[in-house]
N, C-alpha and C positions, 0 to 999 in steps of 0.2 A: 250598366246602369244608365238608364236615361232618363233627364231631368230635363223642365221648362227654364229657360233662361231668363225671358219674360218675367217671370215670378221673384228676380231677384232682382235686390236693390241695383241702381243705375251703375254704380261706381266698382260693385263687382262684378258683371259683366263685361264693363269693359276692360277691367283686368283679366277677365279670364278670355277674351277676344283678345287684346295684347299678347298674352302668354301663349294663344294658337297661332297668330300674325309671327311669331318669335322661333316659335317650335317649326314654323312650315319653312322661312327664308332659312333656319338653320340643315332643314332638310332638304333644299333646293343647292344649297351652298355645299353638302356632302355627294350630292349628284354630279355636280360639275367640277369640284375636286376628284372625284370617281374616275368621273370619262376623260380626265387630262393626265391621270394617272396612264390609263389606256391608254390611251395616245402614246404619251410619251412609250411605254414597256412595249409600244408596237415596235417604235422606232429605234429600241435598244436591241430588241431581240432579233430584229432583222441586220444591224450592222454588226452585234456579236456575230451570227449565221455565216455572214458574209465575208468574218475575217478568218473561217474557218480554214478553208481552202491554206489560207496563205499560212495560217500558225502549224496547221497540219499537229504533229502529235501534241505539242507543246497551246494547243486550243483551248484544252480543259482547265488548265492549272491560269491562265489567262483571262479566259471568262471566269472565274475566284476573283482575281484580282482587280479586274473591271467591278465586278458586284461590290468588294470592298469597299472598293472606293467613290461610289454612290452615297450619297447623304439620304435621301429621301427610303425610309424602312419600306413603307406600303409599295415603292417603284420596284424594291431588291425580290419583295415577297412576291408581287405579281410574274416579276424576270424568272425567278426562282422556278415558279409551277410551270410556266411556258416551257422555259429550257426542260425542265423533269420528262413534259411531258412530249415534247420533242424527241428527246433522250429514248424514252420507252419506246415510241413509236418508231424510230432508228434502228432498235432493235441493240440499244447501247445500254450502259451501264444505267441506273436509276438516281445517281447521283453527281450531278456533273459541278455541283456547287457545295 
């Protein structure tokens, strides 16, 4: 549905200009929450990776307990499908968490 803005009174317009000004910094601020998630779940799943060598069988049950103890959900869920999909691509088990 598309409407003339023009044709509305002055003071709801620019309510409804506020409420898009509102909706877009709240969608700019989910972008950069986004890519810092990234970030970070780069630099987790590379230093889990890397402790692997050294945990050897005792790796799996290890990287659990690294995830546990993560606060941040959206960091564990992104770690989560990486690792999975590492896992698969290993040619290893489908659930290493």
């Amino acid at each position: 549905m598309s409407f003339n803005l023009s044709q509305l009174p002055v003071d709801q317009r620019a309510a409804i200009q506020q409420h898009r000004q509102c909706c877009f910094e709240n969608y700019q601020q989910q972008l950069q929450l986004e890519a810092q998630v990234a970030v970070e779940a780069a630099w987790e799943f590379s230093r889990l990776l890397a402790a692997r060598g050294e945990k050897k069988a005792g790796w799996r049950d290890w990287v659990c307990q690294q995830l546990i103890e993560l606060d941040d959900p959206r960091l564990v869920a992104k770690l989560k499908q990486r690792l999975n999909g590492y896992m698969r691509g290993a040619g290893q088990s489908t659930q290493p968490a």
